[in-house]
C-alpha positions as CSV (number, residue, x, y, z in Angstrom):
1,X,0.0,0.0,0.0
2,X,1.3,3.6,-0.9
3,X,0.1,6.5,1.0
4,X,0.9,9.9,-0.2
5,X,1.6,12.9,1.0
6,X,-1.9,14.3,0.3
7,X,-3.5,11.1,2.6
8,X,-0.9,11.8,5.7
9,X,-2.2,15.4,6.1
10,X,-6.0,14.5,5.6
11,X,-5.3,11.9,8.2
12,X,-3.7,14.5,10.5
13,X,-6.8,16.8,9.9
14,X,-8.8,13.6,11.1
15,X,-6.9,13.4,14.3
16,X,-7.6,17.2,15.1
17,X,-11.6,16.7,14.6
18,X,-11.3,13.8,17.2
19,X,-8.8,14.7,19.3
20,X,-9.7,13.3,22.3
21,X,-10.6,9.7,20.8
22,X,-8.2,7.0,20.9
23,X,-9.0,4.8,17.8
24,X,-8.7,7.8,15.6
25,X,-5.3,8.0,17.2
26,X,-4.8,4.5,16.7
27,X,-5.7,4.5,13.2
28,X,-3.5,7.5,12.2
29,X,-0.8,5.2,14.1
30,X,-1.4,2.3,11.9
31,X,-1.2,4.7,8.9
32,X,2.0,6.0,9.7
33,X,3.8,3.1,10.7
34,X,3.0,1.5,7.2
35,X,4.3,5.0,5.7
36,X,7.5,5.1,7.5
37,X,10.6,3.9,6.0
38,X,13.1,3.3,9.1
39,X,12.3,0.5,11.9
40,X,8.8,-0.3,12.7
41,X,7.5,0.3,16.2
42,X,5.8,-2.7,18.1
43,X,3.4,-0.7,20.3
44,X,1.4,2.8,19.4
45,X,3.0,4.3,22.8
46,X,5.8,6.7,21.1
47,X,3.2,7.8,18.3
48,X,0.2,8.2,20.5
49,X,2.3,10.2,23.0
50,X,3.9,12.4,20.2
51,X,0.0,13.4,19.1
52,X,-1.0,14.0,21.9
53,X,2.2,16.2,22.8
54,X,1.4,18.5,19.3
55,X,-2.4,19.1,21.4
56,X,-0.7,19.3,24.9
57,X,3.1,20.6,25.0
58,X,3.8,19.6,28.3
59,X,3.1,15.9,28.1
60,X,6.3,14.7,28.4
61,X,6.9,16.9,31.4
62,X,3.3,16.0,33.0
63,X,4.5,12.5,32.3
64,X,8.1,12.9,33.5
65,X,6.8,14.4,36.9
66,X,4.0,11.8,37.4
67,X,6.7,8.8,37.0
68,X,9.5,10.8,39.6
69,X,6.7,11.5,41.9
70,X,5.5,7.8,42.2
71,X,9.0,6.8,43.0
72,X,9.8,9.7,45.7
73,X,6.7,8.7,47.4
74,X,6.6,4.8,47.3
75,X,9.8,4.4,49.0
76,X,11.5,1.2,48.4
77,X,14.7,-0.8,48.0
78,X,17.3,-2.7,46.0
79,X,15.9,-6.1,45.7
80,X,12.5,-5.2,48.4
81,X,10.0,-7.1,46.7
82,X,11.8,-10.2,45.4
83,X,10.7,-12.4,47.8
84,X,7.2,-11.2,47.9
85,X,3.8,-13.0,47.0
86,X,0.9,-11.2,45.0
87,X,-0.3,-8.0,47.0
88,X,-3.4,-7.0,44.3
89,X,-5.2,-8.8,41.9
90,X,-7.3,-7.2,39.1
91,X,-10.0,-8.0,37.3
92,X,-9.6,-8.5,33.5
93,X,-12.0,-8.8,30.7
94,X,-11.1,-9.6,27.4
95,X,-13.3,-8.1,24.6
96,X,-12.9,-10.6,21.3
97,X,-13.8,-8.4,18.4
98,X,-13.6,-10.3,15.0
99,X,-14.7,-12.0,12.1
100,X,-15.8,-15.2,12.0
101,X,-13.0,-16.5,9.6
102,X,-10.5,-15.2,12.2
103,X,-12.0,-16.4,15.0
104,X,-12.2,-19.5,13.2
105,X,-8.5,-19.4,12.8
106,X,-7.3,-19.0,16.6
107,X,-9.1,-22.2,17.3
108,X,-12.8,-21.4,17.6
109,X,-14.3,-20.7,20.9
110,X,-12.2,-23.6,22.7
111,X,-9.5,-21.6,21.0
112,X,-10.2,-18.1,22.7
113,X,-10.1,-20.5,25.6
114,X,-7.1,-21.4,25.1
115,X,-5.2,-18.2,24.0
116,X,-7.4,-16.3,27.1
117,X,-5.7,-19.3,29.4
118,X,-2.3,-19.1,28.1
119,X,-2.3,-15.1,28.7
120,X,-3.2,-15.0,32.3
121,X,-0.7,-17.5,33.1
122,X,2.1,-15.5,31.0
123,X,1.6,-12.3,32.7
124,X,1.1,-13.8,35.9
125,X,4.1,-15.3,36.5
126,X,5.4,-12.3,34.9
127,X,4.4,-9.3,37.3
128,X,4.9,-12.2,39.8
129,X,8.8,-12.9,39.3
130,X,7.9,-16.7,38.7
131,X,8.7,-16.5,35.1
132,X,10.9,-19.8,34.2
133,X,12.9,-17.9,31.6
134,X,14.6,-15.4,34.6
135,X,17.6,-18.0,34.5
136,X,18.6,-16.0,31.7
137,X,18.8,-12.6,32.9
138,X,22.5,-11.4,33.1
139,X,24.1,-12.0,36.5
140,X,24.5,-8.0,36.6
141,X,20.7,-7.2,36.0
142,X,20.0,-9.9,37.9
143,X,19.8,-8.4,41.4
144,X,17.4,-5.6,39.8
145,X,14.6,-8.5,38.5
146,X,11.3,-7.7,41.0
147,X,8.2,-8.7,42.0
148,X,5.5,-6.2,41.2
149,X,3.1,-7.5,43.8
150,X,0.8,-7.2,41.1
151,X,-1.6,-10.2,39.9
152,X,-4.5,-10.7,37.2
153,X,-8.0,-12.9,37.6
154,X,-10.1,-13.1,34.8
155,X,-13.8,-11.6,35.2
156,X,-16.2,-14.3,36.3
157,X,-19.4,-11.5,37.2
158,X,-20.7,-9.1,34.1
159,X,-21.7,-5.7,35.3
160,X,-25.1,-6.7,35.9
161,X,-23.9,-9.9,38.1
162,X,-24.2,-12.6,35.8
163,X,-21.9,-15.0,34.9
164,X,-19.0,-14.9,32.3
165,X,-16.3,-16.5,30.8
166,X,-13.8,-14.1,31.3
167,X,-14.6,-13.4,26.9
168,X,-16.9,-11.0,25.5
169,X,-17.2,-12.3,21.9
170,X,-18.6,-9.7,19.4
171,X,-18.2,-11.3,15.9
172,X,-17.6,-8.5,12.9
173,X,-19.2,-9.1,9.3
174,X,-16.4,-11.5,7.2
175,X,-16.5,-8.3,4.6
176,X,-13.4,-5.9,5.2
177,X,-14.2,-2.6,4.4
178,X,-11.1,-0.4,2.4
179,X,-9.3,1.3,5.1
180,X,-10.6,4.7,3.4
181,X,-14.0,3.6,4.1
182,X,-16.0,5.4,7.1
183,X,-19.1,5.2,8.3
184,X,-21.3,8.3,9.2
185,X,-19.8,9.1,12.6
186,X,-16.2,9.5,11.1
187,X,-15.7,5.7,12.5
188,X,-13.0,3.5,10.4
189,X,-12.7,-0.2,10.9
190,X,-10.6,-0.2,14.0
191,X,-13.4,1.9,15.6
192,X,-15.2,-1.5,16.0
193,X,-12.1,-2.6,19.0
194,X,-14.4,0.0,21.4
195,X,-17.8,0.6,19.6
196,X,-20.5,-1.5,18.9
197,X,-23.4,-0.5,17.1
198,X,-21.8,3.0,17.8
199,X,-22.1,2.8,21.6
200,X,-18.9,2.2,23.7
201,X,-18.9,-1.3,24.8
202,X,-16.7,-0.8,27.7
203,X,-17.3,-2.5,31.1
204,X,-17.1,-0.5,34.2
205,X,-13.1,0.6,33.9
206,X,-13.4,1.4,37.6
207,X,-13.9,-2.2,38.2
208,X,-12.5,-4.2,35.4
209,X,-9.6,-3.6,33.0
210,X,-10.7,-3.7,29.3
211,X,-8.6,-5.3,27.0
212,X,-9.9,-5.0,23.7
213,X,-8.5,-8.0,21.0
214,X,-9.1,-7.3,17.6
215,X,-7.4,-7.6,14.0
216,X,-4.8,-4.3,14.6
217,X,-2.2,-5.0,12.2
218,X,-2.0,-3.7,8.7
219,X,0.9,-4.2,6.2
220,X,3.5,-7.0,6.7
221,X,4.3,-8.1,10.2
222,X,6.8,-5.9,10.9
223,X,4.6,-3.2,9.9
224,X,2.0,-3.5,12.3
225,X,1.1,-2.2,15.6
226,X,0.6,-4.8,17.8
227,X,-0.9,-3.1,20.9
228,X,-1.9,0.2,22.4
229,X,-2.7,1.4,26.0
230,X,-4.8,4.2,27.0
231,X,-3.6,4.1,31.0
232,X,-6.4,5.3,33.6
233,X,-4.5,8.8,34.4
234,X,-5.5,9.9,30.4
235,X,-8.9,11.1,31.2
236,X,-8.4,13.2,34.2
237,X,-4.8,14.6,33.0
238,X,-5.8,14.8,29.1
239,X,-9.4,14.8,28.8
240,X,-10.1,11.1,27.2
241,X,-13.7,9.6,28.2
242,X,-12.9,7.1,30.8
243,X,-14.4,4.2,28.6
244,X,-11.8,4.2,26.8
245,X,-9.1,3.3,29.5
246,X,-7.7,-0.1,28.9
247,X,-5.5,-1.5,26.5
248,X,-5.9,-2.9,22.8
249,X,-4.0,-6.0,21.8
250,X,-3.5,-7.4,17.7
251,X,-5.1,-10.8,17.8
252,X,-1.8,-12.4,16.5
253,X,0.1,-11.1,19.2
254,X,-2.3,-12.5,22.1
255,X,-1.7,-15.5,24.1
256,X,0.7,-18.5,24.0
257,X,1.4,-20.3,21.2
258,X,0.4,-24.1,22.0
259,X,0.5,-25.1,17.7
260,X,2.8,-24.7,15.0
261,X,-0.5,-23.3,13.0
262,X,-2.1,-20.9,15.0
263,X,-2.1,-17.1,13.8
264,X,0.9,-15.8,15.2
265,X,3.5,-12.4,14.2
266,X,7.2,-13.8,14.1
267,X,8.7,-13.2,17.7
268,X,5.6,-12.3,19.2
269,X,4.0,-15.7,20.3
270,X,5.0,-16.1,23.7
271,X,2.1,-13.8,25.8
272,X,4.6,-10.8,26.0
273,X,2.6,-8.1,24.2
274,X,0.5,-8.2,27.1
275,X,3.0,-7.9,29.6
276,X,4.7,-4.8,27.8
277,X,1.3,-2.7,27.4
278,X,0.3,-3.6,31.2
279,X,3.5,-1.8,31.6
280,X,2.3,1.4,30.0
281,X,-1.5,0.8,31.9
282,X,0.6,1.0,35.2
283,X,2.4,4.4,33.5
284,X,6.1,2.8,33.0
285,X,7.6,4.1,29.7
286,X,9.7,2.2,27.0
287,X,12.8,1.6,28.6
288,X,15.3,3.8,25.8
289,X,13.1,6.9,26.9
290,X,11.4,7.6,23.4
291,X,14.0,10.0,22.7
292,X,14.9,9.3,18.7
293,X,17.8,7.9,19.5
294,X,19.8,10.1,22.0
295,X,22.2,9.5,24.5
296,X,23.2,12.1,27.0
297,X,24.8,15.4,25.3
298,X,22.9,14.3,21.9
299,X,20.1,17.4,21.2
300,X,16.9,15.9,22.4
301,X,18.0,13.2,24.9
302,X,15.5,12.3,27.4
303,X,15.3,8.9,30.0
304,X,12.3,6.5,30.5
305,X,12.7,8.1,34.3
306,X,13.3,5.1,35.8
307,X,16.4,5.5,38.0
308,X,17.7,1.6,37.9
309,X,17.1,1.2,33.8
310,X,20.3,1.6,32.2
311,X,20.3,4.8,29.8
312,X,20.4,3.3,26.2
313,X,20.0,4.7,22.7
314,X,17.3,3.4,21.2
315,X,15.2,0.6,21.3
316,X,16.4,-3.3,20.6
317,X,14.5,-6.1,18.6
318,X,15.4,-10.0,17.9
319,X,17.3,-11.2,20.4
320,X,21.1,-9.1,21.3
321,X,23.8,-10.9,22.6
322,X,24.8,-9.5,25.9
323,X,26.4,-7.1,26.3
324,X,24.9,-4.8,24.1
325,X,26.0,-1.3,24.5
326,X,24.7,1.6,22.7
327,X,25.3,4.5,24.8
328,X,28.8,4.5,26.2
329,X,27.7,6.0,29.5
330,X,25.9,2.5,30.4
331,X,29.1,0.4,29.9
332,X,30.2,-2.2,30.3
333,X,26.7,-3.7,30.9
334,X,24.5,-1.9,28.6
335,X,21.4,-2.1,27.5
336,X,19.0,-4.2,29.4
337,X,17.0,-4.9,26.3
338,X,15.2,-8.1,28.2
339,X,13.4,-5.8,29.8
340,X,9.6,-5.8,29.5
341,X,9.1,-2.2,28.1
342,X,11.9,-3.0,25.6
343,X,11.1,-4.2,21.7
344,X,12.7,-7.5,21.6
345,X,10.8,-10.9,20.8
346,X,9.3,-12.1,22.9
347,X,11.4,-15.1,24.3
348,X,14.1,-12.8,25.1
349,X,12.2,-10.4,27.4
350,X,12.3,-11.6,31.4
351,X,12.0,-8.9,33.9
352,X,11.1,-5.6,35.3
353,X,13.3,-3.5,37.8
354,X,12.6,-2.3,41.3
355,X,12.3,1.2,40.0
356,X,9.9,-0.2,37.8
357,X,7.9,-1.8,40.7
358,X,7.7,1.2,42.5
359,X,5.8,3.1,39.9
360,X,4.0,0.0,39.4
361,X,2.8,0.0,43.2
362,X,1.8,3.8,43.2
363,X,-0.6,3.4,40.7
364,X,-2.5,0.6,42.4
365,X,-1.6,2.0,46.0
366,X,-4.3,3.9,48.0
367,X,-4.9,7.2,46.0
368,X,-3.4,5.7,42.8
369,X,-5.1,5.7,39.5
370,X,-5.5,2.1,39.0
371,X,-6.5,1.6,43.0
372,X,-10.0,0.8,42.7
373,X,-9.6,-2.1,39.8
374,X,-7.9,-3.2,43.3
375,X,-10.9,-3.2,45.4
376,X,-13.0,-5.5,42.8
377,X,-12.0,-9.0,43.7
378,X,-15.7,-10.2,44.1
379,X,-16.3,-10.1,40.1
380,X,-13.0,-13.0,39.6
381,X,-15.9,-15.3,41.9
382,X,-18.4,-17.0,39.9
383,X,-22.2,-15.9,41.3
384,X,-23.0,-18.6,43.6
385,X,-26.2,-19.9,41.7
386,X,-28.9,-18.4,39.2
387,X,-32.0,-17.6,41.3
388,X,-33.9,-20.3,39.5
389,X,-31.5,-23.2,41.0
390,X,-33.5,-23.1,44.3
391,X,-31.7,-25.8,45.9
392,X,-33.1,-29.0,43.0
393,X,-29.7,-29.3,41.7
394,X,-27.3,-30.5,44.0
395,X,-23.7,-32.1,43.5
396,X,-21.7,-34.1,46.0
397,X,-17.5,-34.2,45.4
398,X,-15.7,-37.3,46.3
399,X,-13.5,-37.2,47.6
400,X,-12.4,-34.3,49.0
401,X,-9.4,-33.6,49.4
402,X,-8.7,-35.3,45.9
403,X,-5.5,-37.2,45.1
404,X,-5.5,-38.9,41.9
405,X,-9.0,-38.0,40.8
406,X,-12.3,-36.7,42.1
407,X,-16.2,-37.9,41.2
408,X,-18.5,-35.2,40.8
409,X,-22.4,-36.9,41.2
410,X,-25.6,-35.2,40.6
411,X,-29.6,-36.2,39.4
412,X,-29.4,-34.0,36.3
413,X,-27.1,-34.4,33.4
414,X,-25.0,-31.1,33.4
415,X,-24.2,-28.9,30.2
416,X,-20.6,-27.9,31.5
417,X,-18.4,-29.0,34.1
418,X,-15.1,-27.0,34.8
419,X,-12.3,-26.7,37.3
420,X,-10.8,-22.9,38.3
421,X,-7.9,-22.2,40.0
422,X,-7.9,-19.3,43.1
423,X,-7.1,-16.8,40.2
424,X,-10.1,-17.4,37.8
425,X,-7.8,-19.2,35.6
426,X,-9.7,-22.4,34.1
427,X,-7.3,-25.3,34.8
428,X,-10.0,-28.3,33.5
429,X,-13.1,-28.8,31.6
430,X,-14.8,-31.5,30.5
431,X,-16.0,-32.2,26.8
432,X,-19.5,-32.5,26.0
433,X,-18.8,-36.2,25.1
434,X,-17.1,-36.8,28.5
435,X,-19.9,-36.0,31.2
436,X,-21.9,-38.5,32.3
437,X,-26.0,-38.7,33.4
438,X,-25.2,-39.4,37.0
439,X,-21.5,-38.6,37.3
440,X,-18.3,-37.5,36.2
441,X,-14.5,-37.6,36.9
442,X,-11.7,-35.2,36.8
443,X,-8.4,-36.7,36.5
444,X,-6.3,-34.4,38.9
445,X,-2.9,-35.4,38.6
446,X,-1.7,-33.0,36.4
447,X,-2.9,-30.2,38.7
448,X,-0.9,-29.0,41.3
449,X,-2.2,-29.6,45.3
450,X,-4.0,-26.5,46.1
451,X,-7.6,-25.0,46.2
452,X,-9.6,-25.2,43.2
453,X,-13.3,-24.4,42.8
454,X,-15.7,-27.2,40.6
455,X,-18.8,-25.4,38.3
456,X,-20.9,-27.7,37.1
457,X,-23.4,-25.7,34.9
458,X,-26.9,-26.9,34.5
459,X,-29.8,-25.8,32.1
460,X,-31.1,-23.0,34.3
461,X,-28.8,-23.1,36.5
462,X,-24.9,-23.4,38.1
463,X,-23.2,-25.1,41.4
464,X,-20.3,-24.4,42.7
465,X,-18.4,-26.3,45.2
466,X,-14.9,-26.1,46.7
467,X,-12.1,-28.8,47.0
468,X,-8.6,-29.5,47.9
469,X,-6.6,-30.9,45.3
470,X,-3.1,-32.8,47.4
């Protein structure tokens, strides 16, 4: 695709008549990464900000002072949270917004499962510090790698207090409009990540965060944006309507790969988009500074304000051998391009810093911006029962604890029967083919010993019944 000069500036002229909407930002990002001719960026962070900043000249300086005053006030340590266990957990929902053919092409339903599985596990472990992959960290970053104290459940409660998978599927026409196209509003294609039916489809961002996966990516792969983050200090520091706090992620750059043939960019199939825009959510910058390449002395230079990140040039991709050292002030270590916030693929990113953590901790800290998504465990527990239930339904689990297995029994066949872990994460389910008319059983050896919480779902209604798993 060529885009001249002539479609750049109506596209700029399109991003002053919305200023203070994020998809027309995102779509003039996805125009101007396809139109530039030097390295691609992986998220819409640099662009977006460099929008904004032509609206608002001191956003860099807003920014800058929100990041220095997080750490001055949330004292910490070298090395204070590394042996420490989750402190938060948030609520996550993911929004699936595509076509059936790529929906289709992820796996199906059981495969939005699947990736939606994968991902809570991958950015667990990673804001936990239980990532397997740390063995590779350098041995001189390695006293540096922290525990955010920062963990992720997936939504089990809608906003009206229903049940949910954790997925709100909204399934797009197969027909792909030109990327010229609009609809009345002023709406392109990508306007469909947030909007439905032109209304926002956002759930309460005060109680869940909203991550919106949808087809993001135009051009080759290397071309395409793969994620962007409106964090929850936009709306009251830069206007934005607060349903559009959360985070957008490219379908091919969300979850785990489990199959050679599942829809995947090159270097991006490991769960780290995620991990890297939850980064920006929390208000951490990309680790070079976004600075065009400068290193102290060069006109322009600027830091990601983070005092333990090593000051480095620009960003890295692939995998560098360490170490890599593109400003000479940082030697002999370097760059620390496993960082999260960095740009390499993704099985060659491992950790955050301490500094890191302790912007991390003042967002979700009393009087941060991301506090209340803290006080919101309630919606990761499934509602107890539908009203209609009424007590006909029961289920006994034997036994309890389970070793090898356990034998869920019950008078009516069930339509569902799956096994959650303490974090929302769904651990087991049975196929339809697999649950019997009186009973059932889970084979729990492959689960680790632990608390885990049995829904069996009936026609009109659900139960829900604890058990230790040794």
């Amino acid at each position: 695709m060529k885009l001249t000069e002539e479609t750049i500036n109506n596209l700029k002229q399109s991003i002053m008549k919305y200023p203070t909407t994020v998809i027309a930002l995102f779509l003039s990002i996805l125009f101007l990464s396809i139109h530039a001719e030097a390295k691609k960026p992986k998220c819409g962070a640099q662009l977006i900000h460099a929008i904004i900043a032509k609206k608002d000249p001191a956003f860099f300086s807003k920014q800058a002072a929100k990041r220095q005053e997080a750490q001055q006030n949330f004292q910490y340590k070298q090395g204070a949270f590394m042996k420490t266990t989750a402190q938060v957990t948030i609520p996550v929902v993911f929004h699936i917004v595509l076509n059936q053919n790529q929906i289709n092409a992820i796996g199906g339903i059981a495969g939005i499962q699947k990736r939606i599985d994968s991902q809570l596990i991958v950015i667990n472990r990673d804001y936990g510090r239980r990532n397997a992959d740390s063995t590779t960290i350098p041995s001189a970053f390695k006293a540096r790698y922290a525990n955010t104290g920062i963990q992720f459940c997936l939504a089990r409660r809608k906003p009206d207090g229903t049940s949910t998978s954790g997925a709100d599927i909204i399934t797009l026409p197969s027909t792909t409009r030109k990327i010229e196209e609009t609809n009345p509003s002023g709406q392109d294609l990508f306007y469909d990540a947030k909007f439905t039916n032109g209304a926002f489809n956002t759930w309460d961002p005060s109680a869940y965060l909203n991550i919106w996966v949808c087809n993001a990516s135009l051009g080759n792969d290397t071309n395409g944006i793969l994620g962007l983050t409106v964090p929850p200090y936009f709306p009251n520091t830069f206007g934005y309507n607060p349903n559009e706090v959360g985070i957008i992620l490219n379908y091919r750059a969300w979850g785990k790969r489990s199959t050679g043939f599942e829809p995947f960019i090159s270097g991006c199939d490991k769960g780290r988009t995620l991990t890297h825009e939850l980064g920006h959510y929390f208000n951490l910058n990309h680790i070079w500074g976004d600075d065009n390449g400068s290193c102290p002395g060069d006109a322009g230079y600027s830091d990601d304000g983070i005092n333990d990140t090593p000051i480095q040039k620009d960003e890295n991709y692939g995998c560098p051998t360490f170490p890599s050292v593109s400003c000479s002030v940082s030697a002999p270590n370097g760059d620390m391009f496993m960082n999260y916030m960095d740009y390499c693929d993704d099985v060659c990113l491992t950790m955050f810093t301490t500094g890191q953590v302790a912007v991390m901790q003042a967002e979700v800290s009393t009087g941060g911006e991301s506090y209340s998504l803290t006080q919101n465990n309630n919606i990761c527990n499934w509602p107890a029962a539908i009203p209609s239930l009424q007590g006909t339904t029961p289920i006994q689990v034997a036994p309890n604890p389970c070793t090898q297995y356990c034998n869920v029994s019950y008078n009516e066949q069930p339509t569902q029967i799956s096994v959650i872990n303490t974090l929302g994460i769904l651990v087991w389910s049975a196929a339809p083919s697999a649950i019997g008319n009186t009973n059932t059983f889970i084979n729990t050896q492959t689960l680790a010993s632990g608390i885990y919480y049995i829904h069996v779902q009936f026609k009109d209604a659900m139960q829900i019944q604890k058990i230790i798993i040794e």
